[in-house]
N, C-alpha and C positions, 0 to 999 in steps of 0.2 A: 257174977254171971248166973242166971237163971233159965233152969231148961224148962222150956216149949214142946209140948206136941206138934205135931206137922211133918210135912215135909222138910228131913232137913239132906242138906248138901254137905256129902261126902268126898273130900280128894285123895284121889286114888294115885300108886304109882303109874308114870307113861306107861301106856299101851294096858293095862290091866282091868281095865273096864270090865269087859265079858267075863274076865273071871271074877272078880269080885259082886257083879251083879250075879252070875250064877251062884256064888256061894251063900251068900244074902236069900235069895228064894231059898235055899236046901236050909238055912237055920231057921225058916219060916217069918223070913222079916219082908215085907211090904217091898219092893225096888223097883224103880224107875230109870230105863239106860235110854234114852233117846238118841235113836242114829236116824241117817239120811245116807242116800244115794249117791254115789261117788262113782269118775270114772277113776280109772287108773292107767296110766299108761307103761309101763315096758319096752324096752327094744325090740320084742318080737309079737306084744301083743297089748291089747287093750281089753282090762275085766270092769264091769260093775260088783263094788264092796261096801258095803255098811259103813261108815263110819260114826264112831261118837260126835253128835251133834255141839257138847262142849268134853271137848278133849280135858280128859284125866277126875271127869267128876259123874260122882254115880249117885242118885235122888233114894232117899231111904224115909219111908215115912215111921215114925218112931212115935209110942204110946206111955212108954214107960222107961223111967231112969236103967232099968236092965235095958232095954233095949237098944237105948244110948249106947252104955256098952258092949253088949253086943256085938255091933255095928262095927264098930273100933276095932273090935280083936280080931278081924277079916284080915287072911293075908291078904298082901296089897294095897290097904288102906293106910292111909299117913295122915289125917287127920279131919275134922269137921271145920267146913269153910266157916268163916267169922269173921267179920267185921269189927273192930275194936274188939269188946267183950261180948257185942251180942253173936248169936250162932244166924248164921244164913238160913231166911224157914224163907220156905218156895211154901205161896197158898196155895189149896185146889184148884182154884181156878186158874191160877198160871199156870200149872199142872194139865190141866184141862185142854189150854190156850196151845200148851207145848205139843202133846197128844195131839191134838185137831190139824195142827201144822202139818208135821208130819207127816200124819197119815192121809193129809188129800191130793190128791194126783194131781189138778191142776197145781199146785200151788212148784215152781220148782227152784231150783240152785240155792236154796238152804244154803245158810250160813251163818254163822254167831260173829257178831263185832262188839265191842268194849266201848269203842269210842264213838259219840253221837255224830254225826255229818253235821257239818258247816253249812249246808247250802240245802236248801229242797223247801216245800211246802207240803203240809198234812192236808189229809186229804180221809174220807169215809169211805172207806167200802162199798158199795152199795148193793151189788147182784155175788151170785155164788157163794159156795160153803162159807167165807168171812163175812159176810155182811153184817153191817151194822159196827165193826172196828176200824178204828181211828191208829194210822197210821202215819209215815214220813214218807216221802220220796225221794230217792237218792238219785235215781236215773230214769231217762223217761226215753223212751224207744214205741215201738209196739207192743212191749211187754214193761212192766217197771217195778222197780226193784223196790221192796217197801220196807221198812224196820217199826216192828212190834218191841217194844220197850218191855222188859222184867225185870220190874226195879227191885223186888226182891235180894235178885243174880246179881245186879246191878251190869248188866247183858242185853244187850239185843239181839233179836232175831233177824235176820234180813232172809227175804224169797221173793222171786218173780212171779208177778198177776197181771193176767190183761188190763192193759190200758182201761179198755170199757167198762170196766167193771169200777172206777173211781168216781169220785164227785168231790168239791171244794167241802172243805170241814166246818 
């Protein structure tokens, strides 16, 4: 097994994200926690909360075999995602891709899925902050539901975008 610079992905214990991504900034190491917008509902009430966009993984970019370690010795951490022997590296531009999501207001109901859809047609983007990305459709309404692939993660992203806003791929 052979270490890479990059982005790599960290699995963290349930629910420990925020503190392990705070602890990662205080030792001065790079970190990535991507959340989204969540309602929640209660018996007496309903809040909007952050949530980890992939529950129990926190993105650390890493330069050198100390900081590998580093990384590791975070309470809350249990180990670096892998696939067989290689380690899971997220590029910048997926990083990029993840970051832009996110942070655009149109874009909404964020969600991460594993498993590719059976059914839909790709389609381009064509107007607003994604344009020019090639995506899937899963549901088509007035708004539709699309999955940006990170094969990296081996993950997709799904969110809803206007209708108008697509063209045949």
């Amino acid at each position: 097994m052979s270490f890479t610079y990059g982005w790599h992905v960290l699995y963290v214990k349930p629910r420990w994200e925020q503190k392990v991504f705070d602890s990662l900034n205080e030792i001065s190491l790079e970190a990535f926690l991507p959340r989204v917008k969540t309602i929640r509902q209660w018996s007496d009430r309903k809040k909007t909360i952050l949530k980890p966009l992939f529950p129990s993984y926190v993105f650390v970019n890493i330069h050198s075999s100390l900081e590998l370690h580093k990384a590791l010795s975070v309470k809350g951490v249990c180990a670096y995602i892998r696939f067989g022997r290689e380690y899971a590296i997220v590029g910048d531009k997926e990083i990029a891709q993840i970051r832009f999501i996110i942070g655009e207001k149109d874009i909404t109901n964020i969600e991460t899925v594993t498993e590719l859809p059976k059914i839909g047609e790709s389609k381009k983007i064509l107007y607003g902050a994604l344009a020019g990305l090639e995506c899937e459709i899963i549901q088509a309404d007035n708004h539709s539901k699309i999955i940006v692939r990170i094969d990296s993660l081996r993950q997709n992203i799904m969110a809803t975008i206007p209708l108008h806003n697509l063209e045949r791929a």
